[in-house]
C-alpha positions as CSV (number, residue, x, y, z in Angstrom):
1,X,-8.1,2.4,-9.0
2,X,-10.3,5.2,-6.9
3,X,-13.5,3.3,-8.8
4,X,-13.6,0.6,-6.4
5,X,-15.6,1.6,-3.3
6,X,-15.9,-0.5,-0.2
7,X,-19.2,-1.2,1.4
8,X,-20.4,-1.2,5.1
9,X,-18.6,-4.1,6.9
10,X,-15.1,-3.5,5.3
11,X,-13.6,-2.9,8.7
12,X,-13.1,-7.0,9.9
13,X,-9.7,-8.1,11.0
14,X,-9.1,-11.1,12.9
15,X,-5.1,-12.3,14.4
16,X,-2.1,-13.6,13.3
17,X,0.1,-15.3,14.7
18,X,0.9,-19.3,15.3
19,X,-3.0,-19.6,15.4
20,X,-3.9,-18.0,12.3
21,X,-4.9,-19.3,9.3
22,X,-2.1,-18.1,7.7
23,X,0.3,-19.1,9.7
24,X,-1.2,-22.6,9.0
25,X,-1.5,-22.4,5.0
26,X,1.3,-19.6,4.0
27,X,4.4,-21.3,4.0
28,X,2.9,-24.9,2.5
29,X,5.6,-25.7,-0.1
30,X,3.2,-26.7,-2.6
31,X,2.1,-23.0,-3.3
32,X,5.7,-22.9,-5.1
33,X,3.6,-24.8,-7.7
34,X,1.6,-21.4,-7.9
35,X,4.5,-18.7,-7.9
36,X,4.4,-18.0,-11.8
37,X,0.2,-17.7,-11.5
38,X,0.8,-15.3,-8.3
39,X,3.4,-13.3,-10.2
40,X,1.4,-12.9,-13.1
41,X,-1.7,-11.9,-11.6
42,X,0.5,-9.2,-9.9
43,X,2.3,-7.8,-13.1
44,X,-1.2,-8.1,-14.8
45,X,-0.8,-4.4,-13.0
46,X,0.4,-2.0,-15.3
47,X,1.9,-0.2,-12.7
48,X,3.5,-3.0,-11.4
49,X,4.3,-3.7,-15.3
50,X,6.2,-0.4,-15.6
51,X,8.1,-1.0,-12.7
52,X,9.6,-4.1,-13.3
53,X,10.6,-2.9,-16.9
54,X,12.1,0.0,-15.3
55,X,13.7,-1.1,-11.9
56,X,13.6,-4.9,-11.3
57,X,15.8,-7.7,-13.0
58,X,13.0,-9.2,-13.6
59,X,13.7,-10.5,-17.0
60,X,17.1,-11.4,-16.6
61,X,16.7,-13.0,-13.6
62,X,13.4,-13.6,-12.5
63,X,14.3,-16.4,-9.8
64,X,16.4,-14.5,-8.0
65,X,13.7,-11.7,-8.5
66,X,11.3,-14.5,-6.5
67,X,13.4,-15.3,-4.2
68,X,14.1,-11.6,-2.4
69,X,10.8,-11.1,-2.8
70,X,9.2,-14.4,-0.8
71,X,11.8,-14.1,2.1
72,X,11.0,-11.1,3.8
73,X,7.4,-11.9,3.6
74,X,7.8,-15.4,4.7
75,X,9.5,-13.5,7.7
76,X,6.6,-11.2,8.6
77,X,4.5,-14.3,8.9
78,X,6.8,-16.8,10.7
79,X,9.5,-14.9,12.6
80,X,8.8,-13.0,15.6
81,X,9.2,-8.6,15.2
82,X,6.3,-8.3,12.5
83,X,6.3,-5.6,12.1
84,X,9.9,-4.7,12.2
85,X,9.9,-6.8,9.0
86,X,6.9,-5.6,7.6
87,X,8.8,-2.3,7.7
88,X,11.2,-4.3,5.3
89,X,9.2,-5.2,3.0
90,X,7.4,-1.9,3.0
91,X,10.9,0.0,2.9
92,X,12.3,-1.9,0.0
93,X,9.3,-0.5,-2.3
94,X,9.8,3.0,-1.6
95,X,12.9,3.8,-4.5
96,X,10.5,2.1,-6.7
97,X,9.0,4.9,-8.7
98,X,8.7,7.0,-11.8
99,X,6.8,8.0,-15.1
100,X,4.7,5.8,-17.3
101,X,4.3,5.6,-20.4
102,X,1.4,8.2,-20.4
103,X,3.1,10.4,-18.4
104,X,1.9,10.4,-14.9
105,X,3.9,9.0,-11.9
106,X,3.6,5.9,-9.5
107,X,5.0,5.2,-6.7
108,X,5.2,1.2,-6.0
109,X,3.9,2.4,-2.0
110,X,0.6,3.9,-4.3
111,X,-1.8,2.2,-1.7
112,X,-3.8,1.1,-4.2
113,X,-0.9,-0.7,-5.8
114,X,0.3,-1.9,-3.1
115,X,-2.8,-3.5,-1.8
116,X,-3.7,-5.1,-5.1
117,X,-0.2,-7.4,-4.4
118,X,-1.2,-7.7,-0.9
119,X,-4.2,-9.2,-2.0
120,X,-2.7,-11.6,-4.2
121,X,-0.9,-13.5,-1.3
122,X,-3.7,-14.6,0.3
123,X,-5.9,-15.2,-2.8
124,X,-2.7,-17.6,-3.7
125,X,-3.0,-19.8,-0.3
126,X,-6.9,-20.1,-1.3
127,X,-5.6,-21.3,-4.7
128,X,-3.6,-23.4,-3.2
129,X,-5.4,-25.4,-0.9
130,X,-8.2,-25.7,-3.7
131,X,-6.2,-27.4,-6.2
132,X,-3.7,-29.0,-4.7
133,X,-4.9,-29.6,-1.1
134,X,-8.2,-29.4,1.1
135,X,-10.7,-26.3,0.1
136,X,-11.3,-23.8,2.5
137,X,-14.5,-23.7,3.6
138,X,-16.3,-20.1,3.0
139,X,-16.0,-19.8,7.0
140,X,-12.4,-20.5,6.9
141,X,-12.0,-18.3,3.7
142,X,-13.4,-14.8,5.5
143,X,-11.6,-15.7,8.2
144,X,-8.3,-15.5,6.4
145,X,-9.8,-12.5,4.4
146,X,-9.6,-10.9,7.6
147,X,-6.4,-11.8,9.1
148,X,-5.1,-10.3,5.7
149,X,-6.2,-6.9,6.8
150,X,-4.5,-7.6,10.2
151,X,-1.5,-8.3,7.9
152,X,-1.8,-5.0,5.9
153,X,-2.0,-2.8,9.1
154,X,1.6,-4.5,9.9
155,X,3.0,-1.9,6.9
156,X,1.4,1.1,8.2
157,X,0.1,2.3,5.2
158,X,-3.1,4.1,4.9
159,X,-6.3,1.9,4.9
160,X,-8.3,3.5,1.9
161,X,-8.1,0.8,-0.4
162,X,-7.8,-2.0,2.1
163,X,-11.0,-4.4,3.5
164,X,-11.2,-7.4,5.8
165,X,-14.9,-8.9,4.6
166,X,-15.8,-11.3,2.3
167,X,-17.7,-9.2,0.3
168,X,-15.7,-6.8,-0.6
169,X,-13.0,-9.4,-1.7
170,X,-15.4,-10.4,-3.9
171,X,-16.4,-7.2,-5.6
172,X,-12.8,-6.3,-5.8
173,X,-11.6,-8.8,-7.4
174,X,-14.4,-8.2,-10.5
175,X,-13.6,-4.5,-10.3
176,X,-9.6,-5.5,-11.6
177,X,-10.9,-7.8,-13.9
178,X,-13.3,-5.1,-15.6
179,X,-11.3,-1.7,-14.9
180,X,-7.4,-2.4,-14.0
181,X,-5.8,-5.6,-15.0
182,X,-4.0,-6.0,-18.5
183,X,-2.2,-8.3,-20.8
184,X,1.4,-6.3,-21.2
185,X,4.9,-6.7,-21.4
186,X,5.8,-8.7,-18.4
187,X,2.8,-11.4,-19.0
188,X,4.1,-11.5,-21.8
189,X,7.7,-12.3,-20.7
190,X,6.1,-14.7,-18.2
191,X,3.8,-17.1,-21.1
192,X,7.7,-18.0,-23.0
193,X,9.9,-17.5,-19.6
194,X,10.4,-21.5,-20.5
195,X,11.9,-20.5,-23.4
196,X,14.4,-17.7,-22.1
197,X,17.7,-18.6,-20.9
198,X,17.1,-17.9,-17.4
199,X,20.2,-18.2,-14.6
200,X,19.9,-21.3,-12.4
201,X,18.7,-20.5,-9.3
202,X,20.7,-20.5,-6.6
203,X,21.8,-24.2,-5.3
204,X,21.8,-25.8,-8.5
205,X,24.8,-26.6,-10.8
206,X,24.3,-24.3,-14.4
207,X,25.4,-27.6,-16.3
208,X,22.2,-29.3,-14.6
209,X,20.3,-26.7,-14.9
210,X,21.3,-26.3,-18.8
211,X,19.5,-29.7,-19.1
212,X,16.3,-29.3,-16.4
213,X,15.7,-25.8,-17.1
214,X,13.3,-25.9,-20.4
215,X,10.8,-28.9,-18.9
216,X,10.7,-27.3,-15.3
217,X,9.7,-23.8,-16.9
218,X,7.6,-25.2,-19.0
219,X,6.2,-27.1,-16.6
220,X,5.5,-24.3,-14.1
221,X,4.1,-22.4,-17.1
222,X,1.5,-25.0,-17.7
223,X,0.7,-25.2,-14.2
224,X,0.4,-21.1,-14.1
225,X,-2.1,-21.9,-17.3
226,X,-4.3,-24.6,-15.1
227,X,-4.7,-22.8,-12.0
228,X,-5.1,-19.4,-13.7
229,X,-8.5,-17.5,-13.1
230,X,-10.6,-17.9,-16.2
231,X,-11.3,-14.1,-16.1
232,X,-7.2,-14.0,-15.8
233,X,-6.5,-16.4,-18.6
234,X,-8.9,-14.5,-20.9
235,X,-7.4,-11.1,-20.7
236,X,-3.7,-13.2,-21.1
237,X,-5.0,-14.8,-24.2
238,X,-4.3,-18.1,-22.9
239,X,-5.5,-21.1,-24.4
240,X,-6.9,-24.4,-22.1
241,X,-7.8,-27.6,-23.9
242,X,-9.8,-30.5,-22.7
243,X,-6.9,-32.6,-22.8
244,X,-4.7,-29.9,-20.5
245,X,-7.5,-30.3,-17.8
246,X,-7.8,-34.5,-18.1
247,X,-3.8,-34.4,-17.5
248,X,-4.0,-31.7,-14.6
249,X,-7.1,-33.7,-12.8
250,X,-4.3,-36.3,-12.7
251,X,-1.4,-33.9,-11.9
252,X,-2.9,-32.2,-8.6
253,X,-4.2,-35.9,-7.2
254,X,-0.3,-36.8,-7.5
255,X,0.6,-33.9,-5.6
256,X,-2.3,-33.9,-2.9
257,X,-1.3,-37.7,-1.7
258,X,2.4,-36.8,-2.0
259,X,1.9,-33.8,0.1
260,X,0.3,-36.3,2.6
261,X,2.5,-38.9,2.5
262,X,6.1,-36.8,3.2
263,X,7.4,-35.8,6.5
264,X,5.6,-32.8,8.2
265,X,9.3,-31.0,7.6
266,X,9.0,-31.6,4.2
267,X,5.3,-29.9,3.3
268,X,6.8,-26.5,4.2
269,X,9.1,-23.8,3.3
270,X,12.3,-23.7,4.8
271,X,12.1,-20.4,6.3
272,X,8.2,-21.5,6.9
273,X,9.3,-24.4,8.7
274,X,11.8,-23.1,10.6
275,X,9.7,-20.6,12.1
276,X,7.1,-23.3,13.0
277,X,9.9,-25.0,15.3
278,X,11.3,-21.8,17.1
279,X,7.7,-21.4,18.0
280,X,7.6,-24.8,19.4
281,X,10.9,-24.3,21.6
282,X,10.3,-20.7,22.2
283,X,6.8,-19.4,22.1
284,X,7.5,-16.5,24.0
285,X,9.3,-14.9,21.6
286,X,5.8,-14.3,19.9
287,X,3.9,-13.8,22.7
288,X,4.4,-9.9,22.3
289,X,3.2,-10.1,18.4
290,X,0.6,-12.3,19.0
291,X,-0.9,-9.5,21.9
292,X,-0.4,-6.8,18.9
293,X,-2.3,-8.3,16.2
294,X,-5.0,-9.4,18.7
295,X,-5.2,-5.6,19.7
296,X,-5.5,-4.6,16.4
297,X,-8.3,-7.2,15.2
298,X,-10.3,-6.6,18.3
299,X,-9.9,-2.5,17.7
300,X,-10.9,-2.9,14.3
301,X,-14.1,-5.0,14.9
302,X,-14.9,-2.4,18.0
């Protein structure tokens, strides 16, 4: 991915912590609606393909797949030691490697690879909050764009392919639509998962979940389908009629007055939420990440 090059201004980072953005927007529980969409734009790597073919279960059990990946990363955002488990989330990439199909190597801690997932994250909460809650204003947007570089220099990894401007978001973003991004294997997988006998996820009954499980994939699918970039859903070869879009209009005006109507509890994550109340009852346990994101935003913009 060496043919993306970042412009002047790249270097723009801003905090985390319980005033961030992030902290504000990651752990909404509506961007579940959005996991397939994230996940797919993610495995539209072929790197990130290969690796899944070759070291994930993945395809024979993608919701437990989801669900050790969302954790730790809920945890980097929401619990205090950042970057103690950023250094999780890094650390659990680095067995993840091999030969493709070609014949070179990758590494899943390729930087380049790396960031493209990194990436995705926050492009989801955009996604989220501008179809199924309030838009972020381009303000608030390049704000977030730069706390996701404060959140990238949690792992340590070299900065080369990473930015914190607007700009550059931008440009990068047509650069994997033109140069990197595919329809393969694991898209593939992910169009019909409705239609593969996926394992109940954890909590739910199988004989429930025998009945429940073909309309809620099928459902998420769809959804993946509406909210998918159109640059995205022309690569995937997937279709979008006139009627999908009247029905969707309907779906995510249902979902933005439920979201507003239910207990503040109740619009967030578990592990999301529960971080939100030990900061309430114990802020200082983040005072010491809060100072070390800070540091780092300020140094970066100096």
């Amino acid at each position: 991915m060496s043919g993306f090059g970042k412009r002047d201004g790249w270097n723009t980072a801003a905090p985390l912590g319980p005033e961030s953005l992030t902290w504000k927007h990651f752990g909404d529980i509506r961007s579940m609606l959005i996991l397939g969409r994230a996940g797919t734009l993610q495995n539209m790597h072929p790197v990130l393909d290969q690796a899944l073919r070759e070291h994930s279960n993945f395809f024979t059990d993608p919701m437990d797949r989801f669900d050790r990946s969302i954790k730790p990363i809920h945890a980097m955002i929401y619990q205090p030691r950042a970057s103690e488990n950023a250094a999780t989330v890094r650390d659990f990439h680095k067995p993840i490697k091999g030969a493709d199909e070609r014949g070179g190597r990758y590494h899943a801690l390729d930087p380049d690879v790396f960031w493209w997932t990194h990436v995705t994250f926050y492009e989801s909460i955009i996604a989220t909050q501008e179809f199924f809650g309030t838009p972020l204003s381009a303000a608030e947007q390049e704000q977030l764009i730069a706390e996701g570089l404060t959140w990238w220099r949690l792992y340590g990894m070299s900065e080369r392919p990473a930015f914190g401007d607007a700009e550059n978001y931008r440009r990068y973003w047509e650069f994997m639509w033109r140069e990197v991004l595919e329809r393969n294997a694991t898209t593939k997988f992910a169009a019909g998962i409705h239609l593969a006998k996926v394992p109940a996820p954890k909590g739910i009954p199988h004989a429930i979940w025998r009945v429940m499980r073909l309309p809620v994939m099928g459902i998420g699918v769809w959804i993946s389908n509406a909210t998918m970039p159109p640059e995205a859903r022309k690569i995937l070869g997937w279709k979008w009629s006139r009627l999908d879009q009247a029905a969707f209009e309907v779906f995510r005006r249902t979902v933005r007055i439920g979201w507003e109507l239910a207990p503040e509890r109740l619009r967030y994550l578990p592990d999301s939420w529960a971080g939100m109340r030990r900061y309430r009852t114990d802020p200082a346990a983040y005072l010491a990440d809060s100072a070390h994101t800070e540091d780092r935003a300020v140094g970066a913009e100096g």
